[in-house]
N, C-alpha and C positions, 0 to 999 in steps of 0.2 A: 733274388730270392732263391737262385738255385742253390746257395749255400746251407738252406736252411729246411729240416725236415719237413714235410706235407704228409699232414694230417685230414683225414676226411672225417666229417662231418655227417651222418646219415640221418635224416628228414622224411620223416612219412608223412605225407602230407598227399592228403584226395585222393589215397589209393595210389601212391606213385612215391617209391623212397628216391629218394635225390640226395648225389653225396657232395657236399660244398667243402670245399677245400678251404685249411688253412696252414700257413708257414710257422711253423715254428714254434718251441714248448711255448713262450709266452701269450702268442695270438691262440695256441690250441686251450691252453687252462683258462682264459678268457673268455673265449668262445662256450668251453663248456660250462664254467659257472653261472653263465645269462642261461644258457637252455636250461640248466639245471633248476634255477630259481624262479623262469618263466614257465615250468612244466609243475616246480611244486615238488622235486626231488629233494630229499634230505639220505644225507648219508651224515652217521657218527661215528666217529671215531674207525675210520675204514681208510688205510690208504688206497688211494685209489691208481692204478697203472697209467702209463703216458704212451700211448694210448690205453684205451681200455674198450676193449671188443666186445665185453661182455655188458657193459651200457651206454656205448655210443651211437645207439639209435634216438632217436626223439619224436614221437608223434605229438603234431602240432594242429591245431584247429588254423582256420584260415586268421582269427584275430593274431596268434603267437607268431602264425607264417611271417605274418607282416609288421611284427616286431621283431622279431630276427632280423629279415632283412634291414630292417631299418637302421640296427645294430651293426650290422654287418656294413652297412654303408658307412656311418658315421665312424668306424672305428678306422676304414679304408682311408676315407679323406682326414682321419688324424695322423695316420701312419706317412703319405705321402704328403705334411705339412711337415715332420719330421726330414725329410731329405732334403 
């Protein structure tokens, strides 16, 4: 994975941002479009930057928290079915 950009992920969640890393444009535009659509974000017609600083935070209630993660596991164990 060192070949591949790390991107962080920032998670506010119970009073505490937590920044969850991910590798690489593909796993980062993935990542952002679940938070995106589990938060209820809509952007039109905006490109948006890779990274993007100015809305890479996500506050999350504890239900989303644990959708993410969940997300975030299952996409892990798809990733290393791949190698």
């Amino acid at each position: 994975m060192s070949d591949m950009p790390e991107f962080v992920m920032n998670i506010y969640h119970t009073g505490a941002v937590i920044g969850l890393p991910c590798f690489g444009h593909a796993a980062y535009l993935e990542n952002r479009n679940f938070l995106d659509k589990l938060t209820g974000r809509e952007y039109q017609n905006i490109e948006r930057p890779v990274p993007d600083p100015d809305h890479d935070t996500w506050v999350l209630d504890d239900q989303q928290y644990d959708a993410y993660l969940a997300f975030r596991k299952s996409r892990r164990e798809r990733d290393q079915t791949k190698l």
